[in-house]
C-alpha angles and dihedrals in degrees: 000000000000104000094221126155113300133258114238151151123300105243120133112242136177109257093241123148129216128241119257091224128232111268084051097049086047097048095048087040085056089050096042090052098040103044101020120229163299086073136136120230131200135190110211100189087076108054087048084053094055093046084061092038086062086048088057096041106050089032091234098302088129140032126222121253106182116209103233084204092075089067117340096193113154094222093048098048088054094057088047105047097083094051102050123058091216145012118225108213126200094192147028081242098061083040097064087041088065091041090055094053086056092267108162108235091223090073103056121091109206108216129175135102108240097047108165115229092249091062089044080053096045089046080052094049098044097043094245099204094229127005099209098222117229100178142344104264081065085052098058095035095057082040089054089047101039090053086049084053096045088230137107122243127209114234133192112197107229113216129198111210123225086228141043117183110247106248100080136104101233131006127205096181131084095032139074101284144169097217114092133334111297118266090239097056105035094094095051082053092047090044092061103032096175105171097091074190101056112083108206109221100174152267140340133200129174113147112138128041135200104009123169095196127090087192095066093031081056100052083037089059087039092053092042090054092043082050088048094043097056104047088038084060093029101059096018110247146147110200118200093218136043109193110201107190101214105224086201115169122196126191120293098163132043088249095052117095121207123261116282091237093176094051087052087049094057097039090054107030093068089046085054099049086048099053091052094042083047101041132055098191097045090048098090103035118118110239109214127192114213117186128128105180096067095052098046111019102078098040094049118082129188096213107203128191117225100233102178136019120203137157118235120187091323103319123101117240131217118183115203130200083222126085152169084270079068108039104007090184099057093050090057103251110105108069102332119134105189113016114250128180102251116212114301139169142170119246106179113073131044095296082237086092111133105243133232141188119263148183105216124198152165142256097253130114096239135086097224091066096104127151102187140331132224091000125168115221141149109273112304119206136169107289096031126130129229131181131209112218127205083053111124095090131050091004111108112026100030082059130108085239097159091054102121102343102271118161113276114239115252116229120220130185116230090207104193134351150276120001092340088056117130122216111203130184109229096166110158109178141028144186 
């Protein structure tokens, strides 16, 4: 799920970015001053206030599944676990750190397409609620370990479509992959379920991440429910749960807009009231809606201190304490085609600072260790603060942090708002 820039539409826009806001700048200033940088903070108010944002939109059709793999912070996913109904998991590992926040294991779905068989063994052991199924040679495998075991594992099919709409970041479908069982041979595998341990539950579908377009959101939700609707009626089944993997994109330049949420939500939930009223078996299955990056990427920054100023051959110069060995995406190396600055403001001074144009860049001994170029920002000097926006999902941990031994940054939860407001370290790992 490589958080590269986001698909969209193609409508010419002014690259202008919008103010943090006061209360923000304040906040990340406060943090800056008091606990020092490089750090990540996240607010978790308003991720709470997009999960219910999602409630109000599609009207409770679905229910929110978040992808631990987005940002698998302790401190965050507890905050998190009474206001989703379940926790997708990419590894045994992210499975024992929900577990550890008293995360039932019944309500975690295990998804990924090279499990090992020990942690096969260790879901089985645990009583993982739903294996989401990549192949079937995973198939055979968990049914192997759950009959070993005398228990019956749930199980959600993975597909991998033949299409993807365009407007998408990344796109899993139409092509060899090692993500789900291919479109074309899902109903010969349903047809000869062979795992009596193995309970089917029902079907998964994630083949396209980080779209602006509602447009294309919208025909990716369509194609999944034609794809639910034929091997529901072809095999015959009625699965208790249909898994939409969101494919939600956020901002991650000036130029980008956020996601029309509401004009998702009246191009699907029409499609969705048509595919109960049309189809028996489909009535009674549970929709759920699994995405990370649009919960907690907007409301997550990597604040950075300018430590050193300097001229070269005509550009100013500003060196961070923070790099891509902090925050690999920002800096344009984990999916990114073509480098962008991603958006970026200063948060110490007045904010009336005259601005100037500036290559930003990081500590490390490589060349390759830029920030931004030719970026236009209030006056930056030695001691400054800056903070990198779009940075609550895939920062900390998808990030090179052992290159060349720099501090890790610490992560801290900004819990609230305004003067009651609660700052809490939820630093996890260090160097």
């Amino acid at each position: 799920m490589t958080p590269r820039v986001p698909a969209r539409d193609e409508t010419p826009r002014a690259p202008v970015l919008a103010d943090l806001g006061t209360a923000t700048r304040t906040m990340l200033a406060r943090i800056a001053r008091d606990h020092g940088t490089p750090c990540y903070v996240y607010f978790v108010d308003e991720v709470r206030e997009r999960i219910d944002r999602l409630g109000d939109v599609f009207g409770g059709r679905f229910s929110v599944s978040y992808a631990v793999k987005a940002n698998p912070n302790s401190g965050l996913l507890a905050r998190l676990a009474e206001k989703v109904v379940t926790f997708d998991v990419s590894s045994i590992g992210e499975a024992e750190r929900c577990l550890r926040i008293g995360v039932p294991a019944g309500r975690l779905t295990f998804s990924g397409p090279a499990k090992r068989e020990r942690e096969l063994e260790r879901a089985v052991e645990i009583g993982v609620g739903e294996l989401v199924c990549e192949s079937e040679w995973e198939l055979a495998t968990l049914g192997r370990l759950a009959a070993r075991a005398s228990t019956r594992m749930g199980c959600l099919v993975r597909i991998n479509p033949a299409r993807t709409p365009r407007e998408f970041g990344v796109t899993m479908s139409g092509k060899p992959s090692q993500f789900g069982i291919d479109e074309e041979n899902v109903a010969e595998v349903l047809r000869r379920w062979e795992w009596p341990h193995l309970d089917f539950t029902g079907f998964h579908i994630y083949a396209g991440t980080n779209s602006l377009s509602a447009g294309a959101v919208a025909e990716n939700f369509d194609i999944f429910v034609q794809l639910f609707e034929r091997f529901a009626e072809e095999c015959p089944l009625a699965p208790r749960t249909l898994v939409f993997g969101s494919g939600f994109g956020i901002p991650y330049t000036p130029v980008d807009e956020p996601l029309a949420l509401e004009k998702v939500a009246a191009l699907v939930n029409p499609r969705l009231d048509r595919m109960r009223l049309a189809h028996p078996l489909l009535a009674g299955s549970a929709c759920v809606l699994e995405l990370g990056r649009w919960l907690v990427g907007p409301a997550g920054y990597l604040l950075t201190s300018v430590i050193g100023e300097k001229r070269s051959r005509g550009a100013e110069m500003r060196l961070c304490d923070a790099g891509f060995n902090n925050h690999l995406a920002a800096y344009g190396m984990l999916g990114t085609v073509i480098r962008r600055n991603w958006p970026i403001w200063k948060v110490s001074g007045t904010g009336a600072e005259p601005t100037a144009e500036y290559e930003i860049v990081g500590p490390l001994c490589t060349s390759i260790d830029v920030l931004a170029t030719r970026i236009r920002l209030p006056e930056l000097h030695r001691g400054d603060v800056i903070a990198i926006g779009s940075s609550g999902a895939y920062g900390l941990t998808a990030s090179p942090t052992r290159f060349i031994s720099h501090p890790v940054p610490r992560e801290y939860l900004v819990v609230g708002c305004g003067d009651d407001a609660e700052v809490v370290d939820v630093t996890e790992f260090s160097a």
